[in-house]
N, C-alpha and C positions, 0 to 999 in steps of 0.2 A: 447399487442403483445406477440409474442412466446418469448423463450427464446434465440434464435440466435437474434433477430433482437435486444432485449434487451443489447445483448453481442456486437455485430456492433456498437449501440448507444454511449457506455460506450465508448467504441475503437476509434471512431470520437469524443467524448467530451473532450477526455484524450487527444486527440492532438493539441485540442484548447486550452485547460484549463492548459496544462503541460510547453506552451508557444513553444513546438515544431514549432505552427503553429500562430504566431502574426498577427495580423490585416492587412489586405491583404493579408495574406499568402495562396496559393493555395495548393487547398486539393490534395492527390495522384488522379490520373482517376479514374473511375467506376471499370476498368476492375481488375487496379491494387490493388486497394480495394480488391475489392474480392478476388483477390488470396491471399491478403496480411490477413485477415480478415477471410476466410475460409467460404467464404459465396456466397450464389450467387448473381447475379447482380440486382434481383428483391429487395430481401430484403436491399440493399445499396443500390438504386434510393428510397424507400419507406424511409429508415432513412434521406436520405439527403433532401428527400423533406417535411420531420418533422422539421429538424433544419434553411429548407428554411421559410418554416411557422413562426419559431417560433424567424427569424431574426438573427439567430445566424452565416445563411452562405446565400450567394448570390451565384447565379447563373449568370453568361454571357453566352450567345450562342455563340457555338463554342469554348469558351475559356476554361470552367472547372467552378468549386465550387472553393470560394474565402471567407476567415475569413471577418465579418465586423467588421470595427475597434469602433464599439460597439455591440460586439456578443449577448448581453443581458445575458451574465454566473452571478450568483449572487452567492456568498459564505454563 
């Protein structure tokens, strides 16, 4: 992927991975991503639905992106 969506990536792992965001802990909105991230909302639905894939976050409809309390992060 480009280099913004690499930089979003990094920015959502750091919040998982830094324990800001513990197991169930829910992720900021899309929108507020974005501003927060400097990015637009294509490129953050495109990451978050990477780390949906790859088990790290859950999605609820209606509710937001949610840590699972096995994100699959390996050191």
């Amino acid at each position: 992927m480009g280099e913004k969506t690499d930089r979003v990536e990094r920015s959502i792992r750091n919040l998982i991975t830094s324990g800001d965001l513990g197991p169930g802990g829910r992720l900021p909105s899309e929108r507020a991503l974005a501003q927060d991230l400097e990015a637009g909302r294509t490129t953050i639905r495109l990451v978050l639905m990477r780390l949906t894939t790859e088990g790290v976050i859950r999605s609820e409809h209606g509710r937001g992106y949610f840590v699972n309390s096995e994100s699959g992060e390996t050191e």
